[in-house]
Structures are given as C-alpha cells and as structure tokens.
C-alpha positions as a Markdown table, in Angstrom:
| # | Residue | x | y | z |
|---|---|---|---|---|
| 1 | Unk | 125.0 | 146.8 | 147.2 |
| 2 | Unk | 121.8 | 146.6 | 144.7 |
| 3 | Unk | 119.2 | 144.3 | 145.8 |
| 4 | Unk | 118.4 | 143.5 | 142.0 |
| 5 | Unk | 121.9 | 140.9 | 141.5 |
| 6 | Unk | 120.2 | 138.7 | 138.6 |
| 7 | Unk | 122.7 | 137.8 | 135.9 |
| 8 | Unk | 122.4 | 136.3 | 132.2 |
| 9 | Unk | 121.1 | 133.2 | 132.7 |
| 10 | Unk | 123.9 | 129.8 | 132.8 |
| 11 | Unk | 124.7 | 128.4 | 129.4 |
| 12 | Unk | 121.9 | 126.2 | 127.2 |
| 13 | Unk | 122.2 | 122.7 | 128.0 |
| 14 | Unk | 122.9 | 120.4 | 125.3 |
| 15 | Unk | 121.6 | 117.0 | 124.9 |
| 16 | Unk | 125.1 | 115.5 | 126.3 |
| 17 | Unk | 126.7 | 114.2 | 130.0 |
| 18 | Unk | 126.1 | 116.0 | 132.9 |
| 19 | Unk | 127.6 | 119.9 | 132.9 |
| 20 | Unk | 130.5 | 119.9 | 135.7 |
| 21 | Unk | 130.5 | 123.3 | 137.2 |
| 22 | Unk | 133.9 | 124.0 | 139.3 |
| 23 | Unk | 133.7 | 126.5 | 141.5 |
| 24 | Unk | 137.2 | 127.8 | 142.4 |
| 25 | Unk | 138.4 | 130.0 | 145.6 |
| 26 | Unk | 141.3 | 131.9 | 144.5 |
| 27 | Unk | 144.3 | 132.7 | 146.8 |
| 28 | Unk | 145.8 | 129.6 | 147.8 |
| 29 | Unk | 143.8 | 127.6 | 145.5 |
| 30 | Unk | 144.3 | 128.6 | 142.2 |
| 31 | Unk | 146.9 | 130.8 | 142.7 |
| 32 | Unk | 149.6 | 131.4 | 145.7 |
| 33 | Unk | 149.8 | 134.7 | 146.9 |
| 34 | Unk | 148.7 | 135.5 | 150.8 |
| 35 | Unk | 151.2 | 132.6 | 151.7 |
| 36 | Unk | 153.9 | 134.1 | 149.7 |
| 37 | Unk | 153.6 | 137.6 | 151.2 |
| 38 | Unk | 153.3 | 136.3 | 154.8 |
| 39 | Unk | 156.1 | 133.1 | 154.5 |
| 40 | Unk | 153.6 | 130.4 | 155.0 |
| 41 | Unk | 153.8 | 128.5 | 152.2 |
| 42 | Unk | 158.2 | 128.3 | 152.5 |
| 43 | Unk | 158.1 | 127.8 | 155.9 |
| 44 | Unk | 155.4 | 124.6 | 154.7 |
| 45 | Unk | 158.8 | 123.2 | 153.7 |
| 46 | Unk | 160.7 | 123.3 | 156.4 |
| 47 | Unk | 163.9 | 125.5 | 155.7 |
| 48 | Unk | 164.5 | 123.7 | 151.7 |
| 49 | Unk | 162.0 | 126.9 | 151.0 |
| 50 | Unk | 163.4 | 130.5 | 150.6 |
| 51 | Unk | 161.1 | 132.6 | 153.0 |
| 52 | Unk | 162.6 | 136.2 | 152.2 |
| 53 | Unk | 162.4 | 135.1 | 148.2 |
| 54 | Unk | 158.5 | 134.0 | 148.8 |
| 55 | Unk | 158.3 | 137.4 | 150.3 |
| 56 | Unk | 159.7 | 139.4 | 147.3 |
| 57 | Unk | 157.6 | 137.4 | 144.6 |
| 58 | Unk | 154.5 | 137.8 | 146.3 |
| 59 | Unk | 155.6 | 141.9 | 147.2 |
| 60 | Unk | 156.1 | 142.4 | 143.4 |
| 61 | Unk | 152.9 | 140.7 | 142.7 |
| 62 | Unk | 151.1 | 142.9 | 145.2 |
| 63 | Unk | 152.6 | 145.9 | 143.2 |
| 64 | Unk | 151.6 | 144.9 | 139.8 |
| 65 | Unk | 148.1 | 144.1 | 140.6 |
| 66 | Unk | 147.7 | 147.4 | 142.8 |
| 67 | Unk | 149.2 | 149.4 | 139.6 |
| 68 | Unk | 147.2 | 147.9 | 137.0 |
| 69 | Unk | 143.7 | 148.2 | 138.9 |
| 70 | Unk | 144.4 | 151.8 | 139.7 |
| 71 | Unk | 145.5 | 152.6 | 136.2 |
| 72 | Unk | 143.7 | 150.7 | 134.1 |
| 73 | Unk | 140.4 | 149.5 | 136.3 |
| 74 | Unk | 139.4 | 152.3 | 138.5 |
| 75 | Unk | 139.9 | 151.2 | 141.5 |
| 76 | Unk | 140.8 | 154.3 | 143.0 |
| 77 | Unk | 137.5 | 155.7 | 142.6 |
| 78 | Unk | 135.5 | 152.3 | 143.0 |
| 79 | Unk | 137.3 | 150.6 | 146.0 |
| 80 | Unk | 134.9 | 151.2 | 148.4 |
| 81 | Unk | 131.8 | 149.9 | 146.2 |
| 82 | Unk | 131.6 | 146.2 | 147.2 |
| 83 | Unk | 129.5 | 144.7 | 144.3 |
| 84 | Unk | 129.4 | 140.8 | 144.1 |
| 85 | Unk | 129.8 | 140.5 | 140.4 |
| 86 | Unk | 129.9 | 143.4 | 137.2 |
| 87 | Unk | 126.6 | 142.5 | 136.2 |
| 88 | Unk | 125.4 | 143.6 | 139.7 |
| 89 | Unk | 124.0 | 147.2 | 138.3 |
| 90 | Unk | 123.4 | 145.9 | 135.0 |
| 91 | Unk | 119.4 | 147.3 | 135.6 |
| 92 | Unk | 121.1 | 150.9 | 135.9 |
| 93 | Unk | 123.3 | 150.7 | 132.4 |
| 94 | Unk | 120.9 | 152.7 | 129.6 |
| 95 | Unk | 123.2 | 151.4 | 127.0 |
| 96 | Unk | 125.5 | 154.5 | 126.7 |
| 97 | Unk | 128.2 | 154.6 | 124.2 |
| 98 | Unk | 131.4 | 155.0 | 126.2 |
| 99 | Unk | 133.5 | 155.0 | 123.6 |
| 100 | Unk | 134.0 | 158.9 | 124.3 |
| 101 | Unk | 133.2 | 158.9 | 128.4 |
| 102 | Unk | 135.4 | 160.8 | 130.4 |
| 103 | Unk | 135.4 | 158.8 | 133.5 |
| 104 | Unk | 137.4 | 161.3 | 135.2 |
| 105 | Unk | 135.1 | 164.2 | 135.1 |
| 106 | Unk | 131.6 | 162.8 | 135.6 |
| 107 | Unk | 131.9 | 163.5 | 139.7 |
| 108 | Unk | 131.3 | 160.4 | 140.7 |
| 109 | Unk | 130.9 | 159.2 | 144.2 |
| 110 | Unk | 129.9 | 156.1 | 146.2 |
| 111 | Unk | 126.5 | 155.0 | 144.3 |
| 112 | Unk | 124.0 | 155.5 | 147.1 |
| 113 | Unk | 121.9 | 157.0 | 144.7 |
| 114 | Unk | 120.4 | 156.0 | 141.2 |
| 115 | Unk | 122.9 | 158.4 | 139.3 |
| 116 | Unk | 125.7 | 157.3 | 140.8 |
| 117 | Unk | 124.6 | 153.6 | 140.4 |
| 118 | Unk | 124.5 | 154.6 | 136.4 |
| 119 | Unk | 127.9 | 155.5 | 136.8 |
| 120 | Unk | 129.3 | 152.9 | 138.5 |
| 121 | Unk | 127.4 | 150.6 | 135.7 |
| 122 | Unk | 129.5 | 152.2 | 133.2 |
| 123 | Unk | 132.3 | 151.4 | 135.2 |
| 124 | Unk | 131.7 | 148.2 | 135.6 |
| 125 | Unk | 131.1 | 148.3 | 131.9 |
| 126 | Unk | 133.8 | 149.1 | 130.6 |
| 127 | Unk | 136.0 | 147.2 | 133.3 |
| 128 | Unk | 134.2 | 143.8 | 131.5 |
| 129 | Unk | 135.3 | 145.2 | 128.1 |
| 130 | Unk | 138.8 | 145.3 | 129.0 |
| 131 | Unk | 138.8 | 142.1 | 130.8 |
| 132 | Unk | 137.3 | 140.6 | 127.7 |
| 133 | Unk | 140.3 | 141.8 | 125.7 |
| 134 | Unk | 142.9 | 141.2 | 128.2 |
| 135 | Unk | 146.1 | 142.9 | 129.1 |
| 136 | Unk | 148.1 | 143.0 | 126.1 |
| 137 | Unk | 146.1 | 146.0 | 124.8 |
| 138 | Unk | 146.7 | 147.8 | 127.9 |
| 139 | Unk | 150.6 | 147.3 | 129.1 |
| 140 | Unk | 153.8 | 148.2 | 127.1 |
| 141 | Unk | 155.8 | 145.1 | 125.7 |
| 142 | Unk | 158.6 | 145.7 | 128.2 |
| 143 | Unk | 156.3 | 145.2 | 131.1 |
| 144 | Unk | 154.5 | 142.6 | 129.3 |
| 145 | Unk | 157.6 | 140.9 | 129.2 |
| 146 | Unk | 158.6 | 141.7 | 132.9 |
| 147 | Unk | 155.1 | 140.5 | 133.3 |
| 148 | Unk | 155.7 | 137.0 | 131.8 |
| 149 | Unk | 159.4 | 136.6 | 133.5 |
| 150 | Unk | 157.7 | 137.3 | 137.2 |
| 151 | Unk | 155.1 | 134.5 | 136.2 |
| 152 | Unk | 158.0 | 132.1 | 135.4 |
| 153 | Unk | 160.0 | 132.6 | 138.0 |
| 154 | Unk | 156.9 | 132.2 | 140.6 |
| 155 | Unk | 155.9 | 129.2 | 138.8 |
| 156 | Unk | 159.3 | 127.8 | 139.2 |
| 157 | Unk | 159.5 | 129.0 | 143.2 |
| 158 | Unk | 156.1 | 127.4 | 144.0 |
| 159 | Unk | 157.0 | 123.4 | 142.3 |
| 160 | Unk | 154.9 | 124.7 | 139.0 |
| 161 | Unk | 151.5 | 125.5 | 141.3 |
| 162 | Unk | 150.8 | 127.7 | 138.7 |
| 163 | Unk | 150.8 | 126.1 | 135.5 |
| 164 | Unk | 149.4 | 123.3 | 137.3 |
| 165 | Unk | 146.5 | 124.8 | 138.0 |
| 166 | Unk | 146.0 | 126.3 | 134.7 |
| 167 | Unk | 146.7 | 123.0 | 133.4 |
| 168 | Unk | 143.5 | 121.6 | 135.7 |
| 169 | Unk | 141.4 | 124.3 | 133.9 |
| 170 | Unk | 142.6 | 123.4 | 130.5 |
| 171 | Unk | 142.0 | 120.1 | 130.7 |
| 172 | Unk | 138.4 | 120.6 | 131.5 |
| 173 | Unk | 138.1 | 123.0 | 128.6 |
| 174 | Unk | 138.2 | 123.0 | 125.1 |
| 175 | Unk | 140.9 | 126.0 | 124.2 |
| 176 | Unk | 141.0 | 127.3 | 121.0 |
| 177 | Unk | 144.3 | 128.1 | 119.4 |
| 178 | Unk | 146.1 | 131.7 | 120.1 |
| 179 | Unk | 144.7 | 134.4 | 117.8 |
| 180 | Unk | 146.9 | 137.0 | 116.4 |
| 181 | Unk | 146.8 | 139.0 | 119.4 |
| 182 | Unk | 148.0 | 136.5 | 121.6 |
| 183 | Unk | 144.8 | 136.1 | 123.1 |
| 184 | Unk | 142.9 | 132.4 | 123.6 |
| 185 | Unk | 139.1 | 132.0 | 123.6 |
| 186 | Unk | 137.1 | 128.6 | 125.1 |
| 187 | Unk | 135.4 | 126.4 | 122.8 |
| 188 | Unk | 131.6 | 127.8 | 123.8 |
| 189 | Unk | 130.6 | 124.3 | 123.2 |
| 190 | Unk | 132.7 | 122.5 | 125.6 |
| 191 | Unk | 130.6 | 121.8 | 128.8 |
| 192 | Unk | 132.3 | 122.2 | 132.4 |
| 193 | Unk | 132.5 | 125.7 | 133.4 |
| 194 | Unk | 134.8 | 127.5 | 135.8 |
| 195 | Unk | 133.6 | 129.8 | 138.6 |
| 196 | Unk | 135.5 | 131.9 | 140.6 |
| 197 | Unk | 134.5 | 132.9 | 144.0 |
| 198 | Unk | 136.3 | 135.1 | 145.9 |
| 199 | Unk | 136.6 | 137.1 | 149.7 |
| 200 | Unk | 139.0 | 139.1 | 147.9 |
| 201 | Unk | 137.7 | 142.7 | 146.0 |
| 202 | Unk | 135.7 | 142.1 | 142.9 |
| 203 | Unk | 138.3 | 144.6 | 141.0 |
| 204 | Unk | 141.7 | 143.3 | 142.0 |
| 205 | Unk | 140.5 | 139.8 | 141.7 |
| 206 | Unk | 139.7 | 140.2 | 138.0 |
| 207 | Unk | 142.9 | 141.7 | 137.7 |
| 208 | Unk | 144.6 | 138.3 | 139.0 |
| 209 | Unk | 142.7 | 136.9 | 136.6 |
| 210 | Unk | 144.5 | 138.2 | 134.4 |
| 211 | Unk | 147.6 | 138.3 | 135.2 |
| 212 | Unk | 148.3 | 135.0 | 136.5 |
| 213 | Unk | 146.7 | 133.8 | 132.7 |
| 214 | Unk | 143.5 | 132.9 | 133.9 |
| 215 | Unk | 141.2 | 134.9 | 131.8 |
| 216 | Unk | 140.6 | 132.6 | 129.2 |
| 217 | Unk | 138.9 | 130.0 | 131.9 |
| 218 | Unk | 137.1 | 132.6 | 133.7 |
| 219 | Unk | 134.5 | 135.0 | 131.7 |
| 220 | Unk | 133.8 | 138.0 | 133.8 |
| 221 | Unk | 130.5 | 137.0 | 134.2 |
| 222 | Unk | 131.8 | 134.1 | 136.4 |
| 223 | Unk | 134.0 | 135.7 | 138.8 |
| 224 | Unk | 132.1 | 136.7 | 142.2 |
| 225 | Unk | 133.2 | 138.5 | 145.2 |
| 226 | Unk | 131.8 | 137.3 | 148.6 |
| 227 | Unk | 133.6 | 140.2 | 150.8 |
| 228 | Unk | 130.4 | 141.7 | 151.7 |
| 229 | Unk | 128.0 | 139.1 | 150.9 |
| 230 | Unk | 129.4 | 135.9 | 152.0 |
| 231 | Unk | 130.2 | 132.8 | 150.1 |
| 232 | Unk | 126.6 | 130.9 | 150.6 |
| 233 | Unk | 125.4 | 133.9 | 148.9 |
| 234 | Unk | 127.5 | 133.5 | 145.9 |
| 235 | Unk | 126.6 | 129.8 | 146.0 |
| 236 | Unk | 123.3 | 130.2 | 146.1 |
| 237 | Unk | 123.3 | 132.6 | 142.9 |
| 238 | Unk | 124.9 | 130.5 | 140.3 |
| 239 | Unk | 123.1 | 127.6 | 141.8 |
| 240 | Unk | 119.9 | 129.8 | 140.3 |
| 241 | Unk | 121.9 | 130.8 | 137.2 |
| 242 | Unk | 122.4 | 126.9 | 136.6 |
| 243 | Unk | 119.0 | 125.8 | 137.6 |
| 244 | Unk | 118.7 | 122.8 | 135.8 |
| 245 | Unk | 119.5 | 118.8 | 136.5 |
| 246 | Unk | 122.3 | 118.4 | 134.5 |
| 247 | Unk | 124.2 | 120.8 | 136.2 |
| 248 | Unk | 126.6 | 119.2 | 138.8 |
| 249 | Unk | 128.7 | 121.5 | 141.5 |
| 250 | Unk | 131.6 | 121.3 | 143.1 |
| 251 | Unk | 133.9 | 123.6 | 144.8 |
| 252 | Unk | 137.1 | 123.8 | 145.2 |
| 253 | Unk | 139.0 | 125.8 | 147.9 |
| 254 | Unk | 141.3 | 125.8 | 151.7 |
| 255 | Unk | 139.0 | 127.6 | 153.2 |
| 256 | Unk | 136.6 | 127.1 | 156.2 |
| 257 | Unk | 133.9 | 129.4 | 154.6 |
| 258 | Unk | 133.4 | 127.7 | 151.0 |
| 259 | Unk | 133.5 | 124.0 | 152.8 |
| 260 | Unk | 131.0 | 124.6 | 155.0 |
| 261 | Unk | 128.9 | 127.2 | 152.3 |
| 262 | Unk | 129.3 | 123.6 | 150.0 |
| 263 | Unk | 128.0 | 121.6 | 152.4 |
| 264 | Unk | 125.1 | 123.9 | 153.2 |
| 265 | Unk | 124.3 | 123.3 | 149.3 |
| 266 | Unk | 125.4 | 120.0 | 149.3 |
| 267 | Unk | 127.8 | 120.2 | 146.7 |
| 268 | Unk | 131.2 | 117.8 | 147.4 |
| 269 | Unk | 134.1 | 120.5 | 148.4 |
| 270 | Unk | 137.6 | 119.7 | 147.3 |
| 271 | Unk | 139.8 | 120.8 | 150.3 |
| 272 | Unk | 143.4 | 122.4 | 149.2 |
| 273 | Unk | 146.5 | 121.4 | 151.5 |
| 274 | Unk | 149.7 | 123.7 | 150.9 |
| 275 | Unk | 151.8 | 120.8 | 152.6 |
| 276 | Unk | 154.4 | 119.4 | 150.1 |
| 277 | Unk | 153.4 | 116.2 | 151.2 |
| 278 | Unk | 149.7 | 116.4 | 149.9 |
| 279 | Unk | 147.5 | 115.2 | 147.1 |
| 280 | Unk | 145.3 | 118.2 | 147.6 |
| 281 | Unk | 147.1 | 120.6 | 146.2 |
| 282 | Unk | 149.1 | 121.7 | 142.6 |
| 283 | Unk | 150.8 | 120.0 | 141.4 |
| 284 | Unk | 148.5 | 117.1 | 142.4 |
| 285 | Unk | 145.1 | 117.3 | 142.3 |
| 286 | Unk | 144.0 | 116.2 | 138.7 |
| 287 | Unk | 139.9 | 116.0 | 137.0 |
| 288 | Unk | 140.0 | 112.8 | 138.0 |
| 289 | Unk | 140.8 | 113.2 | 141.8 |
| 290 | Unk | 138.0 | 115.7 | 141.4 |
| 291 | Unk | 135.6 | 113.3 | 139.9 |
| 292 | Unk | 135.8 | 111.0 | 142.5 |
| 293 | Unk | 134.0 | 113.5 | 144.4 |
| 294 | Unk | 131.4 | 114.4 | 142.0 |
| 295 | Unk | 130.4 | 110.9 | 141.7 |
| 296 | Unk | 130.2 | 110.5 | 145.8 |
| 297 | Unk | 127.1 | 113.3 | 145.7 |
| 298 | Unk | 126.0 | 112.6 | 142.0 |
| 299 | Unk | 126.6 | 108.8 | 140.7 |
| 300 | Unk | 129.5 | 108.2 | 138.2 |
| 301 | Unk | 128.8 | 109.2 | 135.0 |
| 302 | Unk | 130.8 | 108.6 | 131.2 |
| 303 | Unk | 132.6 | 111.7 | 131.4 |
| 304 | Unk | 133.8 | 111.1 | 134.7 |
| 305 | Unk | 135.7 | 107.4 | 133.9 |
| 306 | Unk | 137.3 | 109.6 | 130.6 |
| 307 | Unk | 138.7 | 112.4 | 132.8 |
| 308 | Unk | 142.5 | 111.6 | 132.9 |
C-alpha cells in the first residue's frame, strides 16, 4: 500500500447543527450475507428459519458479486492489491483520458513500482466512474431484473433487514427524486454522512454497494477497506478528513474490531445483534435509537430530539 493515503478533504461545514457522521460496517450490519452463506442467521431462529434457503440466497449473492467485479471492476487483475480506499494512488493518476485505455494490454502487475502504481490509479479511476453511474449502464435488463427479484426475495427471507437498513440511511439523507436513468443522487446540502468501513476487499465491497442499492448513500470516496490496514486506521483517516468540531462520529457495526477501534476514538459504537429478539438490529434500530448514543459522548442537540 502507498504511504501517501490523503483524500479530498470532508464536506464544508455550514453554519447549521452539528454534522452526524455514521460510520457503517457492512456484512451483518448493513447488509446480511456471511450469515446467510454459513446458516447463522436461520439457525438465530430456532428451526421457524430455512437454513438450506439462507444458504442458496447468500450462494447466488456470492455469484453475482464475484461476476460483476471480474467483469466489470477488474478484479481479476487487482485482487491482490489491498488499497484502503480509490483515492489511495490518487498522487500517481497524471490525468489521462481513459476514454480509449485498453486495460487489458498495458501489462500490468502488482504496483510495486511507480508505473504500475499509475496503472492501478487508472484502475481505480475508472472503477469510481462506474460506481458513480451505477449498474444499470453496465448489466442487461434481464439480469437487472433477476437482479431486483433476488433483492426482494432476500429482503423478504431476512424480516425486511434490507430495506430497513436502506430506510435508516434515507432517513438521515435528503434523496432526490429518480432521474431518467433510474439512478438517485443525495441532496449535497443535507448534513449526516454515511461511511462505510469494511474488512472485506475494497473491490467487491463497492460492488455490494451497489447491488444491495446502497450507492446512493455511499460515494466512493466514503467506502474504506480495513483488510490490510485495520479498522483504527480507517477511523483515524476520516477522523482527519472531518477535522472540525461540528463533526460528531459514530459507528455502527457487530464486530469486536470497530467497537473497540470506536472506543479507542471515543466515538459511541452502536452494537448490531442478529437475534430476532433484539433492538439492535433491522428492522429495529431507528436515528433515534442512534441518537441516544450520540448525545451520551456529545450532549443532545436540535437535530437529535427531531430524528424520528
């Protein structure tokens, strides 16, 4: 990994409330997967769960995001390059157009050197412009559809976990209406922001962003991989890309690593349960569960008494 990991600085702050910034762990927390593929979650309820149905959900998921990153992502030449974030190499990018790059004949190889870092820029690159335009431009409508039918059918499996949590982030941002292509975009002036940390590969975790619809929450910019560098690391970065008072953390997650990486920050952490019987979890947790915690570390504030 490059030493040099600064990124565009956080968002101005405007002369309103305090700036909530969430800061999200995925599998299990925002999404269900690793519990589908190894029965944990439908043994959670105690034989009123299909186990081999979880199985086949989270196996066809496990497809579709293999195929898409090796197709469309470049993850077949890139997996071994463990980069925290796209912007990691952004010193290396000159700019190029890339409009006409022929990825597949520029002999690239794991970026040890400063050539190879250029081309794993470009990479990266492009991979943020794709992301930025989402999947419609890239999949047929069939598979689109098949796509959409998978998501439903999850969503109804796991209790709506899913739309749940996609409801969590909607409420705490200000979605513009669908544009012609389908897409959504968030109101730039709305203040919490969504951060997505991750032990999971930067590549196929962007990809789940965008398959289980939660690309127009999380810019690519936001979305960091801690597989190699650990999630204090992480922490510690956008705690320097939001350097400024108004900025309030908290993160979100059901694992050992972000809790005790929150507390080293002293940020509140939001510990998810995948018991049916728990509060912590989707459906359940709400903003205002959440902004009980922010005001135990930061004071109550307006926008935390409005939260519904």
């Amino acid at each position: 990994m490059n030493d040099n990991t600064s990124q565009k600085l956080g968002p101005l702050v405007s002369d309103g409330g305090p700036v909530n910034v969430y800061i999200w762990d995925m599998d299990e927390t925002l999404i269900l997967l690793r519990s589908l593929l190894n029965g944990t979650y439908a043994e959670s309820f105690n034989g009123s769960k299909d186990v081999k149905r979880g199985l086949e959900i989270g196996k066809m998921w496990e497809d579709h995001i293999l195929k898409i990153c090796d197709d469309f992502f470049f993850y077949e030449q890139v997996e071994e390059c463990s980069e925290p974030f796209l912007d990691s190499l952004r010193q290396y990018d000159d700019g190029k157009d890339l409009s006409g790059y022929d990825f597949k004949q520029d002999d690239f190889t794991t970026p040890t050197d400063d050539l190879n870092k250029r081309r794993l820029a470009y990479r990266h690159r492009a991979v943020a412009h794709k992301y930025e335009k989402g999947l419609r431009p890239l999949i047929e409508s069939e598979t689109m559809s098949a796509l959409d039918e998978l998501y439903n059918v999850t969503d109804e499996y796991t209790d709506g976990w899913f739309s749940s949590a996609r409801a969590f982030l909607e409420q705490c941002s200000c979605v513009k209406e669908e544009s012609v292509d389908g897409t959504s975009a968030i109101d730039q002036s709305s203040q919490d922001i969504h951060i997505l940390v991750t032990s999971g590969a930067l590549i196929p975790s962007l990809v789940k962003c965008l398959l289980f619809r939660l690309d127009t929450f999380l810019r690519h910019e936001n979305v960091y991989s801690s597989i190699d560098v650990g999630k204090l690391q992480c922490f510690k970065w956008i705690k320097e890309r939001f350097n400024h008072p108004k900025f309030r953390f908290c993160a979100i997650g059901d694992g050992w690593e972000e809790c005790a990486a929150a507390q080293a920050m002293q940020w509140p952490f939001v510990k998810i349960d995948l018991q049916p019987e728990s509060t912590h979890r989707f459906p359940g947790i709400t903003p205002k569960t959440v902004s009980y915690y922010f005001a135990a570390v930061y004071g109550n504030s307006d926008t935390d008494t409005s939260k519904d």
